[in-house]
N, CA, C and O atoms as CSV, one atom per row, in Angstrom:
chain,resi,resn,atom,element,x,y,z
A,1,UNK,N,N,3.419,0.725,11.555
A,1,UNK,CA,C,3.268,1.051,10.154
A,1,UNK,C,C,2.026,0.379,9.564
A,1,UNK,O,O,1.414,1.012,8.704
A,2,UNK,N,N,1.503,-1.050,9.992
A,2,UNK,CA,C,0.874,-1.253,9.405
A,2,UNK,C,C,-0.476,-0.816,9.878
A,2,UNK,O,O,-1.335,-1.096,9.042
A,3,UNK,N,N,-0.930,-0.244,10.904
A,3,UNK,CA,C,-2.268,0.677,11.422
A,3,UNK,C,C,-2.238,1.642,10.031
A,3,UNK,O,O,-3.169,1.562,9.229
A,4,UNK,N,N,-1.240,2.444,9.831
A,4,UNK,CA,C,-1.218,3.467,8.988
A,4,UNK,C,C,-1.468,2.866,7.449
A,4,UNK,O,O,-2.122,3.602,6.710
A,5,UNK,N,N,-1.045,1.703,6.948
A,5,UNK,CA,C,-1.433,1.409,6.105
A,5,UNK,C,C,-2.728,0.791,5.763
A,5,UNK,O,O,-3.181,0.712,4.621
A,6,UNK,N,N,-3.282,0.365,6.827
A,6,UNK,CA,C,-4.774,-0.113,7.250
A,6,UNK,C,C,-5.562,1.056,6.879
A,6,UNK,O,O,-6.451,0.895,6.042
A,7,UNK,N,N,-5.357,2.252,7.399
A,7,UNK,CA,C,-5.866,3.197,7.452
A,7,UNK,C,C,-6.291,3.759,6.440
A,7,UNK,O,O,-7.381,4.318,6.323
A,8,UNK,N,N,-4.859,3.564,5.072
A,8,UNK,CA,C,-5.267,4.155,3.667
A,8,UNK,C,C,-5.606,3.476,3.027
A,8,UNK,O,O,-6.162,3.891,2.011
A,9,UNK,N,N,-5.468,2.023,3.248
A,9,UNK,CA,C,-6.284,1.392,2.280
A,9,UNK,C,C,-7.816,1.065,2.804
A,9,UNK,O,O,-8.639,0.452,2.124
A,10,UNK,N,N,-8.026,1.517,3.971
A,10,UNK,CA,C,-9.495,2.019,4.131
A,10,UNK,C,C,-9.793,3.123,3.484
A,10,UNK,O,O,-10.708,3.163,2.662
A,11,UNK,N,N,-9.153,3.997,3.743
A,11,UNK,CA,C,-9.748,5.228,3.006
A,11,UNK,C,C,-9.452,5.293,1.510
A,11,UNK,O,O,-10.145,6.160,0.978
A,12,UNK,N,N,-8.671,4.675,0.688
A,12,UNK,CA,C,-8.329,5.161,-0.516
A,12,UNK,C,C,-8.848,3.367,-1.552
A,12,UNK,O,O,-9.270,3.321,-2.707
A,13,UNK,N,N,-8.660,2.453,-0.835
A,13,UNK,CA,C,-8.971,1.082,-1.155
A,13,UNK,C,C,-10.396,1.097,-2.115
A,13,UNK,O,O,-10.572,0.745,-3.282
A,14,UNK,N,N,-11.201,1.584,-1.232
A,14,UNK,CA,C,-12.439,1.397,-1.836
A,14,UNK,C,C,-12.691,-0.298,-2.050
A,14,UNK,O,O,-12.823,-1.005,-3.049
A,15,UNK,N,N,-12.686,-0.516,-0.828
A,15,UNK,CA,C,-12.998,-2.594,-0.928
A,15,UNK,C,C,-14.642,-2.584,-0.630
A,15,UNK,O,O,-15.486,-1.706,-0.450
A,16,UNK,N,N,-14.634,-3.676,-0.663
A,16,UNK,CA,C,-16.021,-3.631,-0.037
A,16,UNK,C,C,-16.621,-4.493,0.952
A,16,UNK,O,O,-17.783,-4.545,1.355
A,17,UNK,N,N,-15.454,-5.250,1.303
A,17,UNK,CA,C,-15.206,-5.547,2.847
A,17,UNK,C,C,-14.587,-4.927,3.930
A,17,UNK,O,O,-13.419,-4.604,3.716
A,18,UNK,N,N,-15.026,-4.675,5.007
A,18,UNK,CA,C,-14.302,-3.568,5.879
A,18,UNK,C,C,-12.786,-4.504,6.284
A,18,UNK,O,O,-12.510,-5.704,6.301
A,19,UNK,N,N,-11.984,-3.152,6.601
A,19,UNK,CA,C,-10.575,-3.380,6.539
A,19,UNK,C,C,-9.823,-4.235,7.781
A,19,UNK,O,O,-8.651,-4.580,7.932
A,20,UNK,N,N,-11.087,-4.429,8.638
A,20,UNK,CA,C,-10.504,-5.228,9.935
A,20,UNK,C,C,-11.018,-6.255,9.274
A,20,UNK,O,O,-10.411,-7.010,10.033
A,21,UNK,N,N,-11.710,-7.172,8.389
A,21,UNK,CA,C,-12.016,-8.420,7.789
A,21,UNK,C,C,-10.652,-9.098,6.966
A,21,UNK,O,O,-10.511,-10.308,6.788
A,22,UNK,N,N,-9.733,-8.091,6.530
A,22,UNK,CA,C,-8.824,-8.705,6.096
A,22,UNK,C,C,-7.469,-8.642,6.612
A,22,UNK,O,O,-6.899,-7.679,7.126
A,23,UNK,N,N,-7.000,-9.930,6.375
A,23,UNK,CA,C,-5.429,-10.361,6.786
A,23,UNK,C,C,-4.423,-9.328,6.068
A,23,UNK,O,O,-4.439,-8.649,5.042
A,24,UNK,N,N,-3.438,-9.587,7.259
A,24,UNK,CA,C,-2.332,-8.656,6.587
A,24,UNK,C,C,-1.623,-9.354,5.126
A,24,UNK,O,O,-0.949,-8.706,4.325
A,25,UNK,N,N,-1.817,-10.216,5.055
A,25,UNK,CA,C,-1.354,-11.044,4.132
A,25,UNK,C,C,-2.610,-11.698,2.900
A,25,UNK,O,O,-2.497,-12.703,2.199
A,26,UNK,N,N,-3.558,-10.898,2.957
A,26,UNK,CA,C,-4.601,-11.225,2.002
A,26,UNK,C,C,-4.528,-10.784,1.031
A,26,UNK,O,O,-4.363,-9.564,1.006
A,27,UNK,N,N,-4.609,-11.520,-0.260
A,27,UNK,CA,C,-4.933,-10.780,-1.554
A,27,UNK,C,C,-5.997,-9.119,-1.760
A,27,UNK,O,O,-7.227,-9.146,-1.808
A,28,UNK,N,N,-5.177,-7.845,-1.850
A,28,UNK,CA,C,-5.951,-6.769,-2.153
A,28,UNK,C,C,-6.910,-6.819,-2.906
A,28,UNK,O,O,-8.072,-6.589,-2.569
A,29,UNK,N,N,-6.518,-7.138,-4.047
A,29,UNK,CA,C,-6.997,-7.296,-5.232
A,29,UNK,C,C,-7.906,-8.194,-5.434
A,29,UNK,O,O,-8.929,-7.901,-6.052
A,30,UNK,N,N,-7.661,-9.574,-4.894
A,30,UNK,CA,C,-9.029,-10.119,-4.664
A,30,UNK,C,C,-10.117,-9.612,-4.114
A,30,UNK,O,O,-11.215,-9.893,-4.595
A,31,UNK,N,N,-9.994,-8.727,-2.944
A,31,UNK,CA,C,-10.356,-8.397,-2.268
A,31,UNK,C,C,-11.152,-7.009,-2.519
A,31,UNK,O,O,-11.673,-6.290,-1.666
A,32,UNK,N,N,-11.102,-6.821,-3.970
A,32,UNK,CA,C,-12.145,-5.637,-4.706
A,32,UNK,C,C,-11.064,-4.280,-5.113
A,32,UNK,O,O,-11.399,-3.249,-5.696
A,33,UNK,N,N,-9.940,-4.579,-4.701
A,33,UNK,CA,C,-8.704,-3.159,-4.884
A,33,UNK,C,C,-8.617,-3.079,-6.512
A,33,UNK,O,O,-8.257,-4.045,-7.184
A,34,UNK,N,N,-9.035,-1.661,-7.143
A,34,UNK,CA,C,-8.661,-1.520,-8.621
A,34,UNK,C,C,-7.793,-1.088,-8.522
A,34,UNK,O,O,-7.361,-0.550,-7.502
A,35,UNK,N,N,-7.001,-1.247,-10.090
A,35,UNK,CA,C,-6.131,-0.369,-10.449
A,35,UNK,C,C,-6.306,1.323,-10.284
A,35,UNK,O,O,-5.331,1.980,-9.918
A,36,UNK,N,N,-7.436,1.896,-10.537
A,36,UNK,CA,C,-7.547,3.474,-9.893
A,36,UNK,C,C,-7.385,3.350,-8.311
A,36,UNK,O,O,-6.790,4.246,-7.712
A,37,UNK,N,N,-7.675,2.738,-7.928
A,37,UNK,CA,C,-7.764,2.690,-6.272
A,37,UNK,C,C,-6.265,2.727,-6.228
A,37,UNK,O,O,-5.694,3.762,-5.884
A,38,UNK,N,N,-5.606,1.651,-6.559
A,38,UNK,CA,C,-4.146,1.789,-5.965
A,38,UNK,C,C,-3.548,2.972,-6.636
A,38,UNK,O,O,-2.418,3.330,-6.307
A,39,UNK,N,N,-4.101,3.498,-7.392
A,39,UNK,CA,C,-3.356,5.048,-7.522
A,39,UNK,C,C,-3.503,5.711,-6.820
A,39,UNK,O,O,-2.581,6.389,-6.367
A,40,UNK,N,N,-4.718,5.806,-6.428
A,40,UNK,CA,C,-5.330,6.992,-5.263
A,40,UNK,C,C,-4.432,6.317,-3.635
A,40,UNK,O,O,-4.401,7.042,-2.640
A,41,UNK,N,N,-3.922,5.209,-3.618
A,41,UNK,CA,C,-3.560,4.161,-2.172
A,41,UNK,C,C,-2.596,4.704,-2.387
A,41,UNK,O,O,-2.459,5.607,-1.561
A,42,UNK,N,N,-1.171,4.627,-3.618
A,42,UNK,CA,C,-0.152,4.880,-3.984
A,42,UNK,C,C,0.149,6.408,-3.375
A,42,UNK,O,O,1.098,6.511,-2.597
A,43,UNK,N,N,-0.669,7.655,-3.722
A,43,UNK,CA,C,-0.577,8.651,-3.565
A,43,UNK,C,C,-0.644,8.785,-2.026
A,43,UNK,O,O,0.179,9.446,-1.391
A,44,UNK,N,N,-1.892,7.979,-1.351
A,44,UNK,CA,C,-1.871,8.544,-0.184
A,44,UNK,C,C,-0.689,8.385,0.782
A,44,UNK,O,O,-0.115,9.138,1.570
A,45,UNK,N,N,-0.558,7.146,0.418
A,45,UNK,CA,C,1.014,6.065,0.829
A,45,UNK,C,C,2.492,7.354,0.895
A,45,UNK,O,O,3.084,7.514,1.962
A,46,UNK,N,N,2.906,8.163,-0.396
A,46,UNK,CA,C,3.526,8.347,-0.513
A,46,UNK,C,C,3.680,10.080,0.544
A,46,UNK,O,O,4.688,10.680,0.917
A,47,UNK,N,N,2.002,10.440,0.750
A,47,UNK,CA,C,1.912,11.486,1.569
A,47,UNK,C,C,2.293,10.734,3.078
A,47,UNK,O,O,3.437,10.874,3.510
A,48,UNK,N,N,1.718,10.276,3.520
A,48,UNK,CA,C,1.823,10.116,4.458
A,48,UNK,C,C,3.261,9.411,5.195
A,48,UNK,O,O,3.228,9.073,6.378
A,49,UNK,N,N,4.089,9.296,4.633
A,49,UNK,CA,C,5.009,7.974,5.048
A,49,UNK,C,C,6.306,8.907,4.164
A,49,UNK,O,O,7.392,8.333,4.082
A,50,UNK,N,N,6.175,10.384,3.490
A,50,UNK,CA,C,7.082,11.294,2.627
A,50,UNK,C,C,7.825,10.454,1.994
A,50,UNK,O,O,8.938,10.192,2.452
A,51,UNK,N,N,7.436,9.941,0.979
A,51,UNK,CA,C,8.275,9.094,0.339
A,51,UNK,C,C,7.983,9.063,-0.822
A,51,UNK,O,O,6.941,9.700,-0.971
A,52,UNK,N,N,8.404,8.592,-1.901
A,52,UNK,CA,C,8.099,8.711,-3.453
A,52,UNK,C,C,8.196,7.315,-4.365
A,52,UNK,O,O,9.367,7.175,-4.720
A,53,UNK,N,N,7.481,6.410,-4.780
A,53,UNK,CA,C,7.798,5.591,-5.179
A,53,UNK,C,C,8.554,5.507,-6.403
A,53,UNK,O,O,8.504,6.414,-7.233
A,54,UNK,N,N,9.038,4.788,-6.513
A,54,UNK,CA,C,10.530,4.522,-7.852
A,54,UNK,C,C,9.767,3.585,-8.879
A,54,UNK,O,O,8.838,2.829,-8.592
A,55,UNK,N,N,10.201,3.732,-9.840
A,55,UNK,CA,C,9.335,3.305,-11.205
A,55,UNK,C,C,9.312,1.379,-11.074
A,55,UNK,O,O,8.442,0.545,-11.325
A,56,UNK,N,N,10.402,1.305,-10.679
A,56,UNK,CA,C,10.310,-0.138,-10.453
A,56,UNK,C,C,9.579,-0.859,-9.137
A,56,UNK,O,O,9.379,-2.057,-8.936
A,57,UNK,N,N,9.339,-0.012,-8.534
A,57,UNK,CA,C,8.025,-0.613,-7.186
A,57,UNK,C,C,7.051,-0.098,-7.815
A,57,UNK,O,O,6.244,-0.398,-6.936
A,58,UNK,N,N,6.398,0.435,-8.600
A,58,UNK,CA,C,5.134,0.700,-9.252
A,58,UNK,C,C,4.808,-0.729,-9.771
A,58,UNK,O,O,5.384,-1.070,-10.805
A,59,UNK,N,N,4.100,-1.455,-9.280
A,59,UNK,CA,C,3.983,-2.242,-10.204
A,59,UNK,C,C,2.563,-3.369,-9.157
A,59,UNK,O,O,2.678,-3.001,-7.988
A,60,UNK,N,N,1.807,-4.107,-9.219
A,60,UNK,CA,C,0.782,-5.007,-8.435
A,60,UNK,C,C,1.599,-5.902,-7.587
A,60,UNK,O,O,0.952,-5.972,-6.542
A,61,UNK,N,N,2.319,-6.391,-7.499
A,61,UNK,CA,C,2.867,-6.515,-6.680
A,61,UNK,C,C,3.092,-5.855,-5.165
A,61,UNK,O,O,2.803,-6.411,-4.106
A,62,UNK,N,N,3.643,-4.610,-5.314
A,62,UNK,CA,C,3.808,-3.948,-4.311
A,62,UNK,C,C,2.720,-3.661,-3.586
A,62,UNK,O,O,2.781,-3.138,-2.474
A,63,UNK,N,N,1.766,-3.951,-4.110
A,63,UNK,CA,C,0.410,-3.449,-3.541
A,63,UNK,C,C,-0.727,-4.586,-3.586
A,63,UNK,O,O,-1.868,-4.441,-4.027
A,64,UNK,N,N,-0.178,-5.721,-3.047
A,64,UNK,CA,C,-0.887,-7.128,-3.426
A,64,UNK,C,C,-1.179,-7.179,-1.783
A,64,UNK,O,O,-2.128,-7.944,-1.613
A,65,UNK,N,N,-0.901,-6.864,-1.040
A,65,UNK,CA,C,-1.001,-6.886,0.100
A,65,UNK,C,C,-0.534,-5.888,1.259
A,65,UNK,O,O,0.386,-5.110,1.006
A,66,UNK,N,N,-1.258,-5.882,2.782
A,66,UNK,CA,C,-0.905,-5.023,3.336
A,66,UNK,C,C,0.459,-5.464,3.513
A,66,UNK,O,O,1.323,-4.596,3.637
A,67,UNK,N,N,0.753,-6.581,3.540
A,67,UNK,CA,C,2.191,-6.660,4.366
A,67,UNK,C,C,3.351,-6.381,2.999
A,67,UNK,O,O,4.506,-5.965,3.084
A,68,UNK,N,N,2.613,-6.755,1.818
A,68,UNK,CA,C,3.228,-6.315,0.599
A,68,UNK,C,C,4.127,-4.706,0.640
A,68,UNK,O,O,5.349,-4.591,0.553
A,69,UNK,N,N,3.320,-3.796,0.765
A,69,UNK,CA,C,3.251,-2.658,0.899
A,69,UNK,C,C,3.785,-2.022,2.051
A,69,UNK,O,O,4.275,-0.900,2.182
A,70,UNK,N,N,3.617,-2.866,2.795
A,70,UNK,CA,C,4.411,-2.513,4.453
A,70,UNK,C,C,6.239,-2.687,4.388
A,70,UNK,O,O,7.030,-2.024,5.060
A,71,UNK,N,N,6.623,-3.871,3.287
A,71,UNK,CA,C,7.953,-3.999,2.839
A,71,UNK,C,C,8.046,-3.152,1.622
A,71,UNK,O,O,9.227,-2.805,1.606
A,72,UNK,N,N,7.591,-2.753,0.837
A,72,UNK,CA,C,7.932,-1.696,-0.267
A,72,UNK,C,C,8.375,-0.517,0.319
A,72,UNK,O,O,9.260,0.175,-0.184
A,73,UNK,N,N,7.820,-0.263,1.327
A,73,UNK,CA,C,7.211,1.167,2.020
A,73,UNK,C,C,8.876,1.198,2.954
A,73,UNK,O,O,9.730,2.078,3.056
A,74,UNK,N,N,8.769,-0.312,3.554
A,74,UNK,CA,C,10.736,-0.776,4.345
A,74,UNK,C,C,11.628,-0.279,3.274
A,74,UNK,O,O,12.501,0.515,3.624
A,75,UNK,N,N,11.541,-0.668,1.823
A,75,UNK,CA,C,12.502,-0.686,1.231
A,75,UNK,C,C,12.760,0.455,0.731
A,75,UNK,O,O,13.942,0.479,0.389
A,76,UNK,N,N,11.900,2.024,0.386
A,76,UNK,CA,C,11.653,3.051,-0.229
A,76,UNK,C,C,12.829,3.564,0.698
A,76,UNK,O,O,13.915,4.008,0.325
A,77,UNK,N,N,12.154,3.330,2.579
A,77,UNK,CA,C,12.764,4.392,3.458
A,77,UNK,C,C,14.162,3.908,3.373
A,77,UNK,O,O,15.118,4.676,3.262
A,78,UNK,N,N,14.265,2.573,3.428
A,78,UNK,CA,C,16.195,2.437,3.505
A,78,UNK,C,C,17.020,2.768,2.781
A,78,UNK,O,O,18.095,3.263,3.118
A,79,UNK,N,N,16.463,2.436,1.101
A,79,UNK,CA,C,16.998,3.202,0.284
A,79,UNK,C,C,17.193,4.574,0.637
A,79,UNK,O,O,18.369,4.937,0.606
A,80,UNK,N,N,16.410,5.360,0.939
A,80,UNK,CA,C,16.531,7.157,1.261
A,80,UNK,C,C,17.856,6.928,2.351
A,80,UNK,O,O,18.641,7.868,2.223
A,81,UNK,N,N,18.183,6.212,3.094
A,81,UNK,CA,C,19.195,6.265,4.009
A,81,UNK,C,C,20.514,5.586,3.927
A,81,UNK,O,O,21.294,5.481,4.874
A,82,UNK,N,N,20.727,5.086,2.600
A,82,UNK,CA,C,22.043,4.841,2.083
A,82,UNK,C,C,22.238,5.817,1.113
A,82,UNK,O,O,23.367,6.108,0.719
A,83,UNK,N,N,20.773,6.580,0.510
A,83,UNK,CA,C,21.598,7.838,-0.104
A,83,UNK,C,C,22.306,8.799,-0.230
A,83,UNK,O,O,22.452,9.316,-1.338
């Protein structure tokens, strides 16, 4: 999962350090991630991985990090499977 999330926040991140420079556990946002960016990350996230985020994971947090996002992304799918 987290290649795939590497992947969009290369492509949708818009950092300006390349995406193998940062830790899975590095500040995004330090790391040059805007708020438009994580919309465009959010969207791609939710294509790729069919999932929909819930109003209460919207939020910087969830997207503070790859590994951040790698557990949002855990928690979206489990939820879908106690539904």
């Amino acid at each position: 999962m987290n290649k795939t999330i590497r992947d969009l926040v290369a492509k949708f991140g818009k950092l300006p350090a390349s995406i193998d420079q940062i830790a899975d556990d590095a500040d995004l946002y330090a790391a040059g991630l805007t708020s438009f960016a994580s919309v465009q990350l959010m969207l791609g996230i939710e294509e790729a991985f069919d999932i929909e985020f819930p109003d209460n994971l919207l939020n910087r947090k969830s997207f503070a990090s790859i590994s951040a996002i790698a557990k949002t992304v855990d928690i979206i799918q489990d939820s879908r499977k106690v539904a």
